[in-house]
C-alpha positions as CSV (number, residue, x, y, z in Angstrom):
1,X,-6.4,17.2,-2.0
2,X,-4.0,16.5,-5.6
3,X,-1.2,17.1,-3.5
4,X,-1.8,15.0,-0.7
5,X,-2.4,12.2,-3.4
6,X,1.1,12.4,-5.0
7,X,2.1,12.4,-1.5
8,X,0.4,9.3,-1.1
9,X,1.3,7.6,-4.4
10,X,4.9,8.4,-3.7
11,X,4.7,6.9,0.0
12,X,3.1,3.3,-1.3
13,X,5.4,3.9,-4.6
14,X,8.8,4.0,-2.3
15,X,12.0,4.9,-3.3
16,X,11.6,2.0,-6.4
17,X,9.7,4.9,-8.5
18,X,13.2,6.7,-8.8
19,X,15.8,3.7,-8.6
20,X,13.9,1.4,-10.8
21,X,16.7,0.5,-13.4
22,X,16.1,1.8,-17.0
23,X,14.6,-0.2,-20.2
24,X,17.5,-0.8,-21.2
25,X,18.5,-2.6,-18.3
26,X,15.4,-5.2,-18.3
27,X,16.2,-5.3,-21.8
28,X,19.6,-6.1,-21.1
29,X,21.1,-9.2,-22.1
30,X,24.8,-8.6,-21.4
31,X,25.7,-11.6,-18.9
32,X,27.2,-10.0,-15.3
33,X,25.7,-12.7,-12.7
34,X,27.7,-15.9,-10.9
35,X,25.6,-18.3,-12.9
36,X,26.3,-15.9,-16.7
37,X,22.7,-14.4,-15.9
38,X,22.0,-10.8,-17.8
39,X,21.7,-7.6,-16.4
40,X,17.7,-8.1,-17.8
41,X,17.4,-10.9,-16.0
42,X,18.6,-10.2,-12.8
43,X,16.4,-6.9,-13.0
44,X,13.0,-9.3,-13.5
45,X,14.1,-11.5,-10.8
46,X,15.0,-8.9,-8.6
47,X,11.8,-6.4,-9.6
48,X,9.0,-9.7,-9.7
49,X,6.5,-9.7,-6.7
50,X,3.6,-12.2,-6.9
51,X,3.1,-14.9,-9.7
52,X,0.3,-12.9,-11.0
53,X,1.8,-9.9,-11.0
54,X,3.7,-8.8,-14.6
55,X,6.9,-7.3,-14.2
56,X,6.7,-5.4,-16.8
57,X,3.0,-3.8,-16.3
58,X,4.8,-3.2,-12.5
59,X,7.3,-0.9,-14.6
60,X,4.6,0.9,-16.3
61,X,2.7,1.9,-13.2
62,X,5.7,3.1,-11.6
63,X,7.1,5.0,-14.8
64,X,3.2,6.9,-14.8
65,X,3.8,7.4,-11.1
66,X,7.0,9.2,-11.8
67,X,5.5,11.2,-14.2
68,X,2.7,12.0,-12.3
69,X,4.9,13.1,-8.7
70,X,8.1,13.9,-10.2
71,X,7.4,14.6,-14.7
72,X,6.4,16.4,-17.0
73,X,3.1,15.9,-15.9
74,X,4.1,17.0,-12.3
75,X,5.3,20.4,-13.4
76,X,3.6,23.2,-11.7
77,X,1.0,20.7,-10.5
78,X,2.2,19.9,-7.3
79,X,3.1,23.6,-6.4
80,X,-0.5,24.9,-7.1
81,X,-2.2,22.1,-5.4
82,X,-0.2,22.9,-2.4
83,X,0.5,26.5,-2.1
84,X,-3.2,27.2,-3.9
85,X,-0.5,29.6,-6.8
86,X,-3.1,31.5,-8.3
87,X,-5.1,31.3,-12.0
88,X,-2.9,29.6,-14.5
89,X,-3.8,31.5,-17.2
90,X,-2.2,34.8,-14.9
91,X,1.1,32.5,-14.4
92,X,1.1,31.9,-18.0
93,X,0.7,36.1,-18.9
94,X,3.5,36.9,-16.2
95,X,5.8,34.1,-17.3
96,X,5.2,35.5,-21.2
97,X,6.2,39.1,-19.9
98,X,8.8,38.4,-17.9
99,X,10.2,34.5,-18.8
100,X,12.3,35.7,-21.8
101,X,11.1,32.4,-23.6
102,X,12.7,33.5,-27.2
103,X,15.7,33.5,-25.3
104,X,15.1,30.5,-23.7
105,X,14.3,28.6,-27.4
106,X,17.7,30.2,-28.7
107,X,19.4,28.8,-25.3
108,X,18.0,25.8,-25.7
109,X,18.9,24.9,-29.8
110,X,22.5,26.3,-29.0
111,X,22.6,23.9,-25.9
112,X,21.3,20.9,-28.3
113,X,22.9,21.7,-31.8
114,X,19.8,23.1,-33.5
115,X,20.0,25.9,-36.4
116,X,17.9,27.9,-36.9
């Protein structure tokens, strides 16, 4: 049932949840239009439905939909919900075994500039 939710969510979502332009674009006040409008203000025109609706609480609940379907949040979530992957808590031992994590931490400072 979680995964045919995300399924859902990302159906009435639409492509939008992964093409929406960034904060900083909304935020944007470098002028690119005909008339000298900003790149934040073409983005509000462009991204405003109804009156009523906010464009900015419409950013919000796609950026948690993205999470949800495609995140952080998402991660592993969608996998067990569809293919039923077993008890976490066995993923977690097996990944611990066999994941290398220390190796993955030292990786992953090298890749980013970290000392130890």
């Amino acid at each position: 049932f979680p995964y045919e939710i995300v399924r859902l969510a990302e159906d009435i979502a639409g492509g939008l949840m992964v093409t929406m332009p960034s904060q900083k674009d909304f935020e944007s006040e470098l002028p690119v239009g005909r008339g000298g409008e900003s790149v934040g203000a073409i983005c509000r025109k462009y991204f405003a439905t109804r009156e009523d609706v906010d464009v900015e609480d419409r950013q919000k609940v796609l950026r948690l939909l993205e999470n949800l379907c495609l995140g952080t949040a998402a991660v592993g979530y969608r996998t067990e919900s569809m293919h039923g992957a077993g008890s976490p808590q066995a993923q977690r031992i097996m990944i611990s075994r066999q994941g290398n994590i220390q190796g993955k931490k030292d990786l992953a400072r090298a890749i980013a500039g970290i000392e130890k």
